[in-house]
C-alpha positions in Angstrom: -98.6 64.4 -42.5 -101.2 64.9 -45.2 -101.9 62.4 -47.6 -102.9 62.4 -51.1 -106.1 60.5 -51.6 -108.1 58.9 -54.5 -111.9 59.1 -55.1 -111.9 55.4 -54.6 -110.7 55.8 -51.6 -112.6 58.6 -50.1 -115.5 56.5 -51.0 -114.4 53.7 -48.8 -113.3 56.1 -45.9 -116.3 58.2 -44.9 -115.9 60.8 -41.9 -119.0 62.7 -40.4 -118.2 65.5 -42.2 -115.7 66.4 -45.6 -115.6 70.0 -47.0 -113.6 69.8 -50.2 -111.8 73.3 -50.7 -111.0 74.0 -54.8 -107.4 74.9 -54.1 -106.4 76.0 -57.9 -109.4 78.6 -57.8 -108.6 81.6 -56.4 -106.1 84.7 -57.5 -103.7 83.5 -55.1 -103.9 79.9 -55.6 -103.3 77.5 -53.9 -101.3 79.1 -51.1 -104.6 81.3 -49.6 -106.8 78.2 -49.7 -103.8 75.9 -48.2 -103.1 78.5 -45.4 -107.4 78.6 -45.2 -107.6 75.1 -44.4 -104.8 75.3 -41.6 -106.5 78.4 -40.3 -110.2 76.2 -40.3 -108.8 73.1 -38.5 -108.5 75.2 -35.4 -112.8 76.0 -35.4 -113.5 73.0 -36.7 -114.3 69.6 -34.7 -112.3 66.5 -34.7 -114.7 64.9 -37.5 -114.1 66.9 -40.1 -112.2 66.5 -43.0 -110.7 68.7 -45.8 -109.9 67.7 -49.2 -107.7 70.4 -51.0 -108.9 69.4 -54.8 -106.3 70.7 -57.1 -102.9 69.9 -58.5 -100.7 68.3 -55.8 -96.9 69.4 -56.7 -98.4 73.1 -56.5 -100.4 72.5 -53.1 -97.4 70.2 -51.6 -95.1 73.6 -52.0 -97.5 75.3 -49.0 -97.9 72.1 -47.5 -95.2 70.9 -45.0 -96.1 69.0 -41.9 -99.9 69.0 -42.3 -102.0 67.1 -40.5 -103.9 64.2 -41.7 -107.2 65.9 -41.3 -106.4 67.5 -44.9 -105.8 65.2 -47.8 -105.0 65.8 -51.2 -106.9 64.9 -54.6 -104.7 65.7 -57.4 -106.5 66.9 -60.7 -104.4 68.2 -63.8 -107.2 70.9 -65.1 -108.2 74.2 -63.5 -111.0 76.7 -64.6 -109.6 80.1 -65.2 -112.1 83.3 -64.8 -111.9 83.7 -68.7 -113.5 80.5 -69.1 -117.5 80.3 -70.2 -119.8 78.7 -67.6 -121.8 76.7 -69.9 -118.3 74.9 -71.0 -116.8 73.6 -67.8 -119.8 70.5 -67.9 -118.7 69.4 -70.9 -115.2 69.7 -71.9 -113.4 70.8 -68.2 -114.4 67.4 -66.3 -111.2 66.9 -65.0 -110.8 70.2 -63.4 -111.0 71.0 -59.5 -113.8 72.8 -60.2 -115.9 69.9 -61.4 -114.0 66.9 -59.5 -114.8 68.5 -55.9 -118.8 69.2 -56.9 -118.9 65.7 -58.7 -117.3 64.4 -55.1 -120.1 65.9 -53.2 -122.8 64.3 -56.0 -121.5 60.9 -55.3 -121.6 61.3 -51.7 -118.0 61.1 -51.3 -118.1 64.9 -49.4 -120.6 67.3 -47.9 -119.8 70.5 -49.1 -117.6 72.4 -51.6 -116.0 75.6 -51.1 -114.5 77.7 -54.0 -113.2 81.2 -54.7 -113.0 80.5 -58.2 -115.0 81.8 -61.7 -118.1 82.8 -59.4 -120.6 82.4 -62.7 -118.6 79.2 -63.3 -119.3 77.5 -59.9 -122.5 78.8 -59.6 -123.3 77.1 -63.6 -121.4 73.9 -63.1 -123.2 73.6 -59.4 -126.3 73.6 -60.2 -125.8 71.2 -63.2 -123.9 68.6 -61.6 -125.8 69.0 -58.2 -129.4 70.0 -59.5 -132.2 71.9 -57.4 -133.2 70.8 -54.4 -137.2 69.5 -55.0 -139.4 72.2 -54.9 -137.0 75.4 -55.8 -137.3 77.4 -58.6 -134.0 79.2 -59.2 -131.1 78.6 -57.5 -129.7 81.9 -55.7 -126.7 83.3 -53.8 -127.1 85.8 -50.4 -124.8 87.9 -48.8 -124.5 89.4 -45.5 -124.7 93.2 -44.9 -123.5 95.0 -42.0 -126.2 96.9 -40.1 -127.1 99.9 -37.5 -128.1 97.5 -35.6 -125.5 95.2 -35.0 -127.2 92.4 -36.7 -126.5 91.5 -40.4 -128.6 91.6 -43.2 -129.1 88.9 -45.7 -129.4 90.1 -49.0 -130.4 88.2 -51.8 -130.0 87.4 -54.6 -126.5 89.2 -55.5 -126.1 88.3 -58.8 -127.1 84.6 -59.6 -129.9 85.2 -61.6 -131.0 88.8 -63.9 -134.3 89.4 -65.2 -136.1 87.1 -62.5 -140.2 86.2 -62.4 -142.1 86.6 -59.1 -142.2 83.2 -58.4 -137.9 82.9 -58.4 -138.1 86.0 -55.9 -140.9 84.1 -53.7 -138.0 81.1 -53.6 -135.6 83.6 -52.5 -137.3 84.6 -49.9 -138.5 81.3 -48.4 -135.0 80.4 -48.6 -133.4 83.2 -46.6 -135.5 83.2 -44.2 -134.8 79.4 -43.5 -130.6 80.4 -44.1 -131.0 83.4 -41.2 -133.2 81.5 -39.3 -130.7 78.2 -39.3 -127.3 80.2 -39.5 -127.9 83.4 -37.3 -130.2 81.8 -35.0 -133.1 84.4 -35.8 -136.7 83.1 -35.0 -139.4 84.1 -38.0 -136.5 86.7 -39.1 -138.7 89.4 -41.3 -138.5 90.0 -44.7 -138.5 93.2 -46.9 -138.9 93.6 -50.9 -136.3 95.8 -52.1 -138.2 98.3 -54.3 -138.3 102.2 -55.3 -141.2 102.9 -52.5 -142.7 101.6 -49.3 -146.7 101.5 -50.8 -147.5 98.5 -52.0 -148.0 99.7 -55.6 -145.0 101.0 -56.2 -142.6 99.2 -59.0 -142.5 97.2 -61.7 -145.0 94.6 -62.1 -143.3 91.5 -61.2 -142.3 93.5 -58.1 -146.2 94.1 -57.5 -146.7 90.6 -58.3 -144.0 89.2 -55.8 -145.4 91.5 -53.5 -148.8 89.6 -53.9 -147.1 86.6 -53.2 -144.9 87.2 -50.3 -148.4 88.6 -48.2 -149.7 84.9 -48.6 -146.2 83.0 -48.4 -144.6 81.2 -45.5 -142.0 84.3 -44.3 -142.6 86.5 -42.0 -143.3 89.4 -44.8 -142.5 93.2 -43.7 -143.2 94.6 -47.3 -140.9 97.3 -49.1 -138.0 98.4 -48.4 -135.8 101.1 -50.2 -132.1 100.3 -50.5 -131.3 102.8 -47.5 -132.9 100.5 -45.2 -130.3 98.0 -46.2 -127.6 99.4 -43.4 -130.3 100.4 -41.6 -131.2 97.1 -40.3 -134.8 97.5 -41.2 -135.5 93.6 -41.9 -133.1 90.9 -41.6 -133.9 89.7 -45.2 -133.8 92.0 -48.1 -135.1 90.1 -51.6 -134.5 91.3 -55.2 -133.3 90.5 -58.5 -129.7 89.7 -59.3 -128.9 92.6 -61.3 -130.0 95.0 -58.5 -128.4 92.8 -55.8 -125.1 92.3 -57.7 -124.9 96.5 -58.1 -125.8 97.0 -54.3 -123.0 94.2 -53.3 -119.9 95.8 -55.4 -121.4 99.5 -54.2 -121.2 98.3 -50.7 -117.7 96.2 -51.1 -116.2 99.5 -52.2 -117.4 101.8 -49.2 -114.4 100.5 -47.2 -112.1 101.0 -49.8 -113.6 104.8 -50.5 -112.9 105.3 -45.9 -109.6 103.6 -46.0 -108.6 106.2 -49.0 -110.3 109.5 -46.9 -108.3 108.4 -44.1 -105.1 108.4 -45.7 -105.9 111.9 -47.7 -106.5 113.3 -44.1 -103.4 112.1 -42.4 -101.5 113.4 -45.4 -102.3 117.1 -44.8 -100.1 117.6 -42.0 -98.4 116.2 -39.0 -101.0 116.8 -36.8 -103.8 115.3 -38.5 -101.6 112.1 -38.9 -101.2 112.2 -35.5 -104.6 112.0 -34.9 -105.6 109.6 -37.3 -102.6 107.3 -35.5 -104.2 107.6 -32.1 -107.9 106.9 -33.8 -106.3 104.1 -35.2 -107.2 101.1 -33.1 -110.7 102.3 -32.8 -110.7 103.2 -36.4 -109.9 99.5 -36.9 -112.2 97.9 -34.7 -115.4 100.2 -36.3 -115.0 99.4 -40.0 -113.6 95.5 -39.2 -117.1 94.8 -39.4 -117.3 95.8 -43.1 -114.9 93.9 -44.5 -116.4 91.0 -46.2 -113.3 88.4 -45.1 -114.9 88.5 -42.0 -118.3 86.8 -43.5 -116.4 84.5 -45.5 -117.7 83.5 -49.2 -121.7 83.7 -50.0 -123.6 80.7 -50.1 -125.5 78.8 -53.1 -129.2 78.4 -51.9 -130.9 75.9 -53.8 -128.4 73.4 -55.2 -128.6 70.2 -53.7 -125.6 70.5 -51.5 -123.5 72.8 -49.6 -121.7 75.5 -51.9 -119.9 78.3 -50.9 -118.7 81.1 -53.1 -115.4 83.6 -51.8 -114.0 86.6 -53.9 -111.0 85.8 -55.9 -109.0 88.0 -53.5 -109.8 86.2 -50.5 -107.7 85.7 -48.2 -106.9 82.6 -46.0 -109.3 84.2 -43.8 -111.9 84.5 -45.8 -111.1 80.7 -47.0 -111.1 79.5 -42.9 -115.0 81.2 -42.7 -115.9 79.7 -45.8 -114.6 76.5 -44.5 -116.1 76.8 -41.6 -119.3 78.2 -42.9 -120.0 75.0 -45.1 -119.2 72.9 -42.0 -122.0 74.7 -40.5 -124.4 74.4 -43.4 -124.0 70.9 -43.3 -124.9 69.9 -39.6 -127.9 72.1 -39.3 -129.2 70.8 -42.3 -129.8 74.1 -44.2 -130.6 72.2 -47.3 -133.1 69.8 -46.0 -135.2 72.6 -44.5 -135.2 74.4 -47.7 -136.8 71.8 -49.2 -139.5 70.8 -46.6 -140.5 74.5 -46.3 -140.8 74.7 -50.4 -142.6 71.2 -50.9 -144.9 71.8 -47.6 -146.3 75.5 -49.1 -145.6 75.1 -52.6 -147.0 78.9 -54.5 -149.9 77.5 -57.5 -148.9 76.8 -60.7 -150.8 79.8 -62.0 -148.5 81.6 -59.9 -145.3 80.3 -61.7 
């Protein structure tokens, strides 16, 4: 049966690996990110730990006959999405929130997982975790769905707005080692996302990220335009947050948009929902790959430690790949190449 657990006591009991899961985060918490960790126990080894982080008479109601593998650390506060980023640091240290990112400063776990307040976790992550040496920015990717059958990592999607050539360099050096790592691509290319292939097209920190991404460490393409994003045309595509956040809620909508054209067509007669029901299981199996619960949450590069970010929606499936995403994170040592790759080829200071 699970077991509720103190921070003393986690520090005394280390296991190979600990994801801590914030289990008051998400719209339908806890019960999602209890039924999550069940789900993640199946993919994950014998080794590994999770710690539900959250308020234990609510997580004890989805919680029958667990196994000891998940443990409880109670905490009374929880970080709502109405609540400012900048605020949870100093006045919301006893939430879940903080507690599981404090647990993985101390040492005490490897990763944290949450599908709360994204601009909260990604604020409070990088202030109780800090950069790892030699990044600029902090940034979060996500994984695009491709003609090709293999995804594209795009990045960043909304952790940083108004970012300088140098922030977009990082970005770059650190997707590259993420796809390289995670999808087991060799020297994976990447593209600049920008309103023309020449070289002079676009703003001037695009030109001047451009500059820099010729003499940088990645296997550098050049520009892409946002149609070569489903395309497949690089497996990395780099811009600024604000662009990246719009392309990631246009794209998270496209399956919503089919599923609705589907239904309008089967409602014009009995024939065409006839047809529709006998393109069904294909229908299924085509646009499964678009759903973004089969990716999981998108990760924090940067921070030093393993973060992952989920929708507020998600659903205990998309909490199982998150888990099992950070668990994967950990033991290829995403973090660790990041920052020998950034310290080894750092760009000038002139450049900054």
């Amino acid at each position: 049966m699970s077991t509720t657990i103190t921070i003393d006591e986690l520090a005394k009991t280390p296991r190979p690996v600990r994801v801590v899961v914030d289990a008051m985060g998400g719209d339908f918490a806890p019960l999602n990110e209890v039924q999550g960790a069940f789900r993640a126990l199946e993919g994950l080894g014998t080794d590994v730990e999770i710690v539900l982080v959250g308020r234990e008479p609510d997580i004890r109601k989805h919680l029958a006959n667990a196994p000891d593998r998940i443990k409880i650390l109670h905490t009374l506060d929880i970080v709502g999405m109405e609540d400012e980023p900048s605020s949870i640091v100093k006045h919301r240290k006893e939430s879940s929130l903080y507690v599981g990112l404090d647990l993985v400063k101390q040492g005490h776990a490897d990763a944290f997982v949450s599908s709360g307040n994204t601009g909260g976790v990604m604020a409070t992550a990088t202030m109780v975790l800090g950069r790892i040496p030699g990044v600029s920015r902090p940034t979060i990717g996500s994984f695009f769905p491709t003609m090709t059958g293999r995804p594209t990592l795009l990045v960043d999607v909304g952790a940083n707005v108004g970012s300088k050539a140098r922030f977009l360099h990082d970005f770059a050096v650190m997707g590259s080692v993420y796809t390289e790592l995670m999808q087991g691509i060799a020297s994976p290319t990447v593209g600049l996302l920008n309103v023309g292939e020449e070289e002079s097209k676009g703003t001037d920190v695009a030109k001047e990220t451009h500059m820099l991404l010729k003499s940088s460490p990645v296997n550098f393409y050049g520009n892409v335009e946002g149609r070569d994003i489903l395309k497949g045309t690089v497996d990395i595509v780099v811009c600024d947050g604000f662009e990246g956040n719009i392309v990631l809620k246009f794209a998270e909508s496209i399956l919503g948009f089919l599923k609705h054209r589907f239904r309008s067509f089967a409602n014009k007669g009995l024939l065409q929902k006839l047809l529709i029901g006998a393109f069904r299981p294909v229908l299924k199996r085509v646009l499964s790959g678009m759903d973004y619960q089969e990716y999981g949450g998108v990760p924090l590069l940067g921070v030093n430690g393993v973060v992952i970010i989920g929708h507020g929606s998600g659903s205990p499936l998309a909490i199982s790949n998150m888990i099992l995403k950070a668990d994967e994170m950990v033991r290829k040592e995403v973090n660790g190449a990041i920052q020998r790759k950034l310290t080894i080829e750092p760009v000038s200071k002139g450049q900054q």
